[in-house]
N, CA, C and O atoms as a GROMACS GRO file, in nm:
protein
  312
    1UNK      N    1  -0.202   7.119   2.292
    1UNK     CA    2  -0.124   7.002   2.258
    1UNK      C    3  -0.214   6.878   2.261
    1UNK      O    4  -0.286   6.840   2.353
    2UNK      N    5  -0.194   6.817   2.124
    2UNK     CA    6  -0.264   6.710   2.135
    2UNK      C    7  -0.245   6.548   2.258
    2UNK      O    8  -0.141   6.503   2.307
    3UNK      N    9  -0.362   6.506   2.271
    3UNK     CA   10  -0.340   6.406   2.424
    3UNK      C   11  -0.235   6.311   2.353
    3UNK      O   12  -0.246   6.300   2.230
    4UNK      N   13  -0.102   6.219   2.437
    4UNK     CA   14  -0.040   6.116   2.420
    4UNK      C   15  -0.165   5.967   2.304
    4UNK      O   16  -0.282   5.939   2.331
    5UNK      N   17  -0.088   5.914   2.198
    5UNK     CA   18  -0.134   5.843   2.169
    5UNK      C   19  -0.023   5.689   2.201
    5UNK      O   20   0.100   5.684   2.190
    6UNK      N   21  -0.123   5.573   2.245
    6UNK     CA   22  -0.030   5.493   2.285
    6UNK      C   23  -0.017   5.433   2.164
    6UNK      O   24  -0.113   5.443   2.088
    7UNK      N   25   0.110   5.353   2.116
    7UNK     CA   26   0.167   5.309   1.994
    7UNK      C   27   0.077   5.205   1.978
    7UNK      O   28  -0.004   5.204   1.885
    8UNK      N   29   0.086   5.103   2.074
    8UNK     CA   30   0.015   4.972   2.098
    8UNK      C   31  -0.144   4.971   2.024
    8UNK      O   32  -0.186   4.884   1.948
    9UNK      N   33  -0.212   5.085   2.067
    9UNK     CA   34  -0.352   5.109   2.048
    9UNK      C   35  -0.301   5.169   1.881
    9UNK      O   36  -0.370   5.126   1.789
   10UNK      N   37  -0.216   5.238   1.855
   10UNK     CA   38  -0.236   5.290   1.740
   10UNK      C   39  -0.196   5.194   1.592
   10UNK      O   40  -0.232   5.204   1.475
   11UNK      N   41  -0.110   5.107   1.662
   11UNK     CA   42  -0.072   5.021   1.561
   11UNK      C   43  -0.229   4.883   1.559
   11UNK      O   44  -0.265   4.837   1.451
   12UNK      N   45  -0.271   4.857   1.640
   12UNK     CA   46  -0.385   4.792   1.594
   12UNK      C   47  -0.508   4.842   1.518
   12UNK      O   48  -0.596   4.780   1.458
   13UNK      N   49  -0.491   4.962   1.536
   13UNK     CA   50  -0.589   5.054   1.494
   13UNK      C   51  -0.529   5.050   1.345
   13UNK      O   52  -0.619   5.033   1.263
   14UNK      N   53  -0.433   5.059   1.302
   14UNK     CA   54  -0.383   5.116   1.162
   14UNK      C   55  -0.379   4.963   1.106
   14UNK      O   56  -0.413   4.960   0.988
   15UNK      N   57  -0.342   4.816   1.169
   15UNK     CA   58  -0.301   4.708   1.123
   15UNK      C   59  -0.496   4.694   1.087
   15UNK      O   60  -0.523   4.610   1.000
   16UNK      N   61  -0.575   4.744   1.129
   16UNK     CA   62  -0.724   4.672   1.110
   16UNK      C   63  -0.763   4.780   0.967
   16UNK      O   64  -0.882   4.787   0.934
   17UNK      N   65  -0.661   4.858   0.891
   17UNK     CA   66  -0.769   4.959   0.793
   17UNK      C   67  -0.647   4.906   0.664
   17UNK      O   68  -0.530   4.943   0.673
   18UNK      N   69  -0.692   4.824   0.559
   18UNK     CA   70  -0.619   4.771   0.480
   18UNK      C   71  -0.605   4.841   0.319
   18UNK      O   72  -0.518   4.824   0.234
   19UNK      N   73  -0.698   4.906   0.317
   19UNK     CA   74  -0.740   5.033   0.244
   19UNK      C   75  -0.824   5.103   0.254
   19UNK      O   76  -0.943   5.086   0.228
   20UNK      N   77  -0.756   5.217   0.306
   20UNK     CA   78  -0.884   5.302   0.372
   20UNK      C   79  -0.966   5.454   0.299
   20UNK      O   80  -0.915   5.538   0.226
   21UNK      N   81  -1.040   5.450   0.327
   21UNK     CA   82  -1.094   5.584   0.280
   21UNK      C   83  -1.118   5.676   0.388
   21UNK      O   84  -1.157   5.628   0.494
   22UNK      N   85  -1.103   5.789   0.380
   22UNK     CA   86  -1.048   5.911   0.465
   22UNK      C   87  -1.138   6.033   0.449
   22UNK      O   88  -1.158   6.066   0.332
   23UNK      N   89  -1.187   6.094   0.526
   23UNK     CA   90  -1.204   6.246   0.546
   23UNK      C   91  -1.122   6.333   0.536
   23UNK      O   92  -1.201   6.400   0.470
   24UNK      N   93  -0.998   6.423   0.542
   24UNK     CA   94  -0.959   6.538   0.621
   24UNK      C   95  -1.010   6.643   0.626
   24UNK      O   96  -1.052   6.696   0.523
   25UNK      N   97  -1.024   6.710   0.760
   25UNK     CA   98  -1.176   6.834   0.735
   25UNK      C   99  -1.068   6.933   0.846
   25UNK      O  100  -0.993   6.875   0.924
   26UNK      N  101  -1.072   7.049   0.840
   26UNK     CA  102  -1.022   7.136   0.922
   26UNK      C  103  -1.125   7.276   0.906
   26UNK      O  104  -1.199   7.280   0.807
   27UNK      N  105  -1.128   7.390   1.006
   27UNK     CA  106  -1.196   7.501   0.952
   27UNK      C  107  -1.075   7.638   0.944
   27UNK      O  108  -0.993   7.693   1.018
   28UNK      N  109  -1.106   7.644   0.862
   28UNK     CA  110  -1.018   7.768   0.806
   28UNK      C  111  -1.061   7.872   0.794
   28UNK      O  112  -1.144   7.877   0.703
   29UNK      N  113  -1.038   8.000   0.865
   29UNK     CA  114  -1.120   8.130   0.883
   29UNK      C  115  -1.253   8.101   0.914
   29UNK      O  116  -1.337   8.163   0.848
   30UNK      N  117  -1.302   8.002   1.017
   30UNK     CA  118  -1.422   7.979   1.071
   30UNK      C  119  -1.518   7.905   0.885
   30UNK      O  120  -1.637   7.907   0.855
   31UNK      N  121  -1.459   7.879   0.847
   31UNK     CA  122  -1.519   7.767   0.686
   31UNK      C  123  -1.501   7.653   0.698
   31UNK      O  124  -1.394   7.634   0.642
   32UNK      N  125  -1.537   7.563   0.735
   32UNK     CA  126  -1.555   7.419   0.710
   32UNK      C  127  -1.495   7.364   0.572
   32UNK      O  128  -1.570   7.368   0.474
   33UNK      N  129  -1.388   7.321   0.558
   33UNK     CA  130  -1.323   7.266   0.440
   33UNK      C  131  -1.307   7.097   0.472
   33UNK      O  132  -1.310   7.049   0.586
   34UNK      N  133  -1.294   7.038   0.376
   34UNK     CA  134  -1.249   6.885   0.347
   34UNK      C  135  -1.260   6.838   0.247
   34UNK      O  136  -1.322   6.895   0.157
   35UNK      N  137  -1.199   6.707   0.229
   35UNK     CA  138  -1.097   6.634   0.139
   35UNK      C  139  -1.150   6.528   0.141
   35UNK      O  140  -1.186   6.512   0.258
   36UNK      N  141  -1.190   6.412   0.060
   36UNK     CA  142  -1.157   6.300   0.045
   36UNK      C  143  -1.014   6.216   0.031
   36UNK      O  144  -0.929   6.238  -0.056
   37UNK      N  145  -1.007   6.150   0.097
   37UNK     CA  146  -0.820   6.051   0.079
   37UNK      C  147  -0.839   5.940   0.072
   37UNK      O  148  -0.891   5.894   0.174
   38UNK      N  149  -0.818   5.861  -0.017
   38UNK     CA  150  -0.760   5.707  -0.063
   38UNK      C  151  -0.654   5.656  -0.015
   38UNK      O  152  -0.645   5.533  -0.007
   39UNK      N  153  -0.530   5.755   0.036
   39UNK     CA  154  -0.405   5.719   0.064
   39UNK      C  155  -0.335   5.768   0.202
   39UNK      O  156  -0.233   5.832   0.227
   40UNK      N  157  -0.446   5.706   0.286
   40UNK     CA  158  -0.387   5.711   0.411
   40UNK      C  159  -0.306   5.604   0.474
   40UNK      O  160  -0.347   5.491   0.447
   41UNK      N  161  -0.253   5.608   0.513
   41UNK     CA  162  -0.076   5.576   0.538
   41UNK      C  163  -0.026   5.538   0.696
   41UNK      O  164  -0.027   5.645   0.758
   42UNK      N  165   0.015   5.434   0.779
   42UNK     CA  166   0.085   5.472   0.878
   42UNK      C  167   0.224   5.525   0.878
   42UNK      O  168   0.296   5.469   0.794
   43UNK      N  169   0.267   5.594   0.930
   43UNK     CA  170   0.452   5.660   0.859
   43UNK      C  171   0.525   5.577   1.025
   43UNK      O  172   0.604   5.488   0.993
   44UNK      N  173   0.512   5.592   1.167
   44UNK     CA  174   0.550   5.626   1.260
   44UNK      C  175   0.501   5.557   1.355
   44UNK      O  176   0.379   5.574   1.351
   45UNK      N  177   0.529   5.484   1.442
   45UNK     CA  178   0.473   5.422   1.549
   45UNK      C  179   0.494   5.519   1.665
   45UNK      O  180   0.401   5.562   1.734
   46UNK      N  181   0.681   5.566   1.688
   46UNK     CA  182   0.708   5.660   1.787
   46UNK      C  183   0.822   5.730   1.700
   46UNK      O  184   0.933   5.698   1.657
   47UNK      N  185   0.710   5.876   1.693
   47UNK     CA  186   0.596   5.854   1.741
   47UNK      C  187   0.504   5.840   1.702
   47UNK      O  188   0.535   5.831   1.583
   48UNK      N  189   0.347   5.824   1.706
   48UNK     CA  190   0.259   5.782   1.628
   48UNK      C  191   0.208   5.867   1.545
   48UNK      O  192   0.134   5.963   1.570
   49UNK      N  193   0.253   5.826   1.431
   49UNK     CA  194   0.238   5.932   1.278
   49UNK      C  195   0.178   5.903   1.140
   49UNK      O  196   0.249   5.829   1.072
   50UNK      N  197   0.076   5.939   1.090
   50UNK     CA  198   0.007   5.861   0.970
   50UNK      C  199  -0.005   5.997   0.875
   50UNK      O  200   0.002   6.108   0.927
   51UNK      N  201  -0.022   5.983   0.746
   51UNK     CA  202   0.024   6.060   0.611
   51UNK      C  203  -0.115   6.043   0.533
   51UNK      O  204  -0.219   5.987   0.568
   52UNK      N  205  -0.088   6.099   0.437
   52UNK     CA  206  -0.168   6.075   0.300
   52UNK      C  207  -0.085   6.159   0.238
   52UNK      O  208   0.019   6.219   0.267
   53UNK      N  209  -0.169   6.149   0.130
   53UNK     CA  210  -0.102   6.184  -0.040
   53UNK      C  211  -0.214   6.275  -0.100
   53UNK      O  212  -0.329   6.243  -0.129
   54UNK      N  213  -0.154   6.392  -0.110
   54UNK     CA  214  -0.311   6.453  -0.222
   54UNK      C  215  -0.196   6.520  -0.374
   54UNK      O  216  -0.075   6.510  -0.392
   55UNK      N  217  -0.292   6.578  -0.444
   55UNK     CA  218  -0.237   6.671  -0.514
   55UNK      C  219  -0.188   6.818  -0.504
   55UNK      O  220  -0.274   6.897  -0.543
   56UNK      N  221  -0.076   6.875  -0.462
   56UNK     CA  222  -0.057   6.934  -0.391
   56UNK      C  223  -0.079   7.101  -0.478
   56UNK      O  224  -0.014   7.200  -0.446
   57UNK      N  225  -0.195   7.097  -0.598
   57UNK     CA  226  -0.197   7.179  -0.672
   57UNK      C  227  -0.382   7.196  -0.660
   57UNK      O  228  -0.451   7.263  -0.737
   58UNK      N  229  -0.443   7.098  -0.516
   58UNK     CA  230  -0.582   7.073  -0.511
   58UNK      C  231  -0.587   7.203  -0.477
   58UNK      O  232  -0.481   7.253  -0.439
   59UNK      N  233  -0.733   7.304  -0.483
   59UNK     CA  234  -0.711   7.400  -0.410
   59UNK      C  235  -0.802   7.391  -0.305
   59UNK      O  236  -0.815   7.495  -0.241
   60UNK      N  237  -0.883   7.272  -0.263
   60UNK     CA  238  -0.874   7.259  -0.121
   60UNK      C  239  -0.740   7.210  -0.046
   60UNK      O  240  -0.696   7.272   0.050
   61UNK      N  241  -0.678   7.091  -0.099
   61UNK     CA  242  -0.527   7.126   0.026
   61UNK      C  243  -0.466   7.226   0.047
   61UNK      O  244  -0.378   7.230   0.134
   62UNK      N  245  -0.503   7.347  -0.041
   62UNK     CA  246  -0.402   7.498  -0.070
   62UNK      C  247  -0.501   7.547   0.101
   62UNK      O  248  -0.450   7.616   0.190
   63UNK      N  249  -0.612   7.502   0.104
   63UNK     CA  250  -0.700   7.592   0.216
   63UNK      C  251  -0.658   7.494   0.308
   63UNK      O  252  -0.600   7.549   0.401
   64UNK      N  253  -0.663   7.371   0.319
   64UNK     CA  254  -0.653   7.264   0.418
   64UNK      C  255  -0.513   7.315   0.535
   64UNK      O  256  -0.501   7.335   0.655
   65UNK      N  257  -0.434   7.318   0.428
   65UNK     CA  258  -0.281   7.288   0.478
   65UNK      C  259  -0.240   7.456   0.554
   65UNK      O  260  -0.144   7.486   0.624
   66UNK      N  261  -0.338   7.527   0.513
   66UNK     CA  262  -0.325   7.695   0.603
   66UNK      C  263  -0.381   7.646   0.770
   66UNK      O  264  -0.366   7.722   0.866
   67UNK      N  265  -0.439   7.522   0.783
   67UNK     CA  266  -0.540   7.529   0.923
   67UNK      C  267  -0.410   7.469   1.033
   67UNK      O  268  -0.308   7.420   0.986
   68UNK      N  269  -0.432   7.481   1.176
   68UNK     CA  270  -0.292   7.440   1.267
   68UNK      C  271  -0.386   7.306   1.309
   68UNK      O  272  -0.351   7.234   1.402
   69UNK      N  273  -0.504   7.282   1.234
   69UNK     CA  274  -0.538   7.082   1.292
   69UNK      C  275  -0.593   7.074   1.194
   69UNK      O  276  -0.628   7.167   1.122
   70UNK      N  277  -0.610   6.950   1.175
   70UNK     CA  278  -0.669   6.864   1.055
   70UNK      C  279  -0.751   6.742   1.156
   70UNK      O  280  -0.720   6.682   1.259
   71UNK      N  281  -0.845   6.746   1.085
   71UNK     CA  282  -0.972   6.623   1.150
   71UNK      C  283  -0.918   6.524   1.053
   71UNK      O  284  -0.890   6.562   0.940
   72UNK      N  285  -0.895   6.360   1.097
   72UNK     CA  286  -0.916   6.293   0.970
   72UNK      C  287  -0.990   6.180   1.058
   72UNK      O  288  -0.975   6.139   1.173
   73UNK      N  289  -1.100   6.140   0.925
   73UNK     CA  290  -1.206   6.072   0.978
   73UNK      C  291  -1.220   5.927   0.895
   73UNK      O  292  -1.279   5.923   0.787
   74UNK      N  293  -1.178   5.846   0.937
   74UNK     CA  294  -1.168   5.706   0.885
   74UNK      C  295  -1.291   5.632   0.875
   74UNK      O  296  -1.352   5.584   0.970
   75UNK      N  297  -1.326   5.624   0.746
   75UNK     CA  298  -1.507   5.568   0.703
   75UNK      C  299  -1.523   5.447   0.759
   75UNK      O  300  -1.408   5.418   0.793
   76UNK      N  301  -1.567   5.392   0.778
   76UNK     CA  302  -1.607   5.237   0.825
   76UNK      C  303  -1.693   5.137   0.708
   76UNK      O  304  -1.762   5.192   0.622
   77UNK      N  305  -1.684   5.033   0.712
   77UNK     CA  306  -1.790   4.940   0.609
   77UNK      C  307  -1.906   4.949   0.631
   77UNK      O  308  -1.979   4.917   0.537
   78UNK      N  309  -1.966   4.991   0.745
   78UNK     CA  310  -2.127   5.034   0.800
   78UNK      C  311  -2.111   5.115   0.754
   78UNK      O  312  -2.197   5.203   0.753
   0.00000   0.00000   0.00000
């Protein structure tokens, strides 16, 4: 189970990324898969819940969306 995220910390965190660009990487049958995302999303404060959007006909999300975690890795301007 993933650790408690506090809302407080998560909503400043999401209010500072105004368009963001995204990783999602998970390993699937021990394979290293990932995604690029444009459309990452906060959905949820409580509880703390954020989205994206892909094409749901990609056939990496077809491998992505088989894994029970998803990494998502938020790029920075550095």
């Amino acid at each position: 189970m993933p650790e408690s995220i506090d809302p407080k910390f998560f909503r400043q965190v999401m209010g500072q990324v105004p368009t963001v660009v995204t990783v999602v990487t998970a390993m699937v049958d021990q394979v290293p898969q990932a995604m690029v995302i444009g459309s990452f999303v906060s959905v949820s404060l409580d509880p703390p819940l954020a989205g994206f959007f892909c094409t749901t006909t990609s056939d990496t999300w077809q491998e992505l969306r088989r894994a029970e975690v998803l990494g998502v890795n938020v790029l920075g301007a550095h």
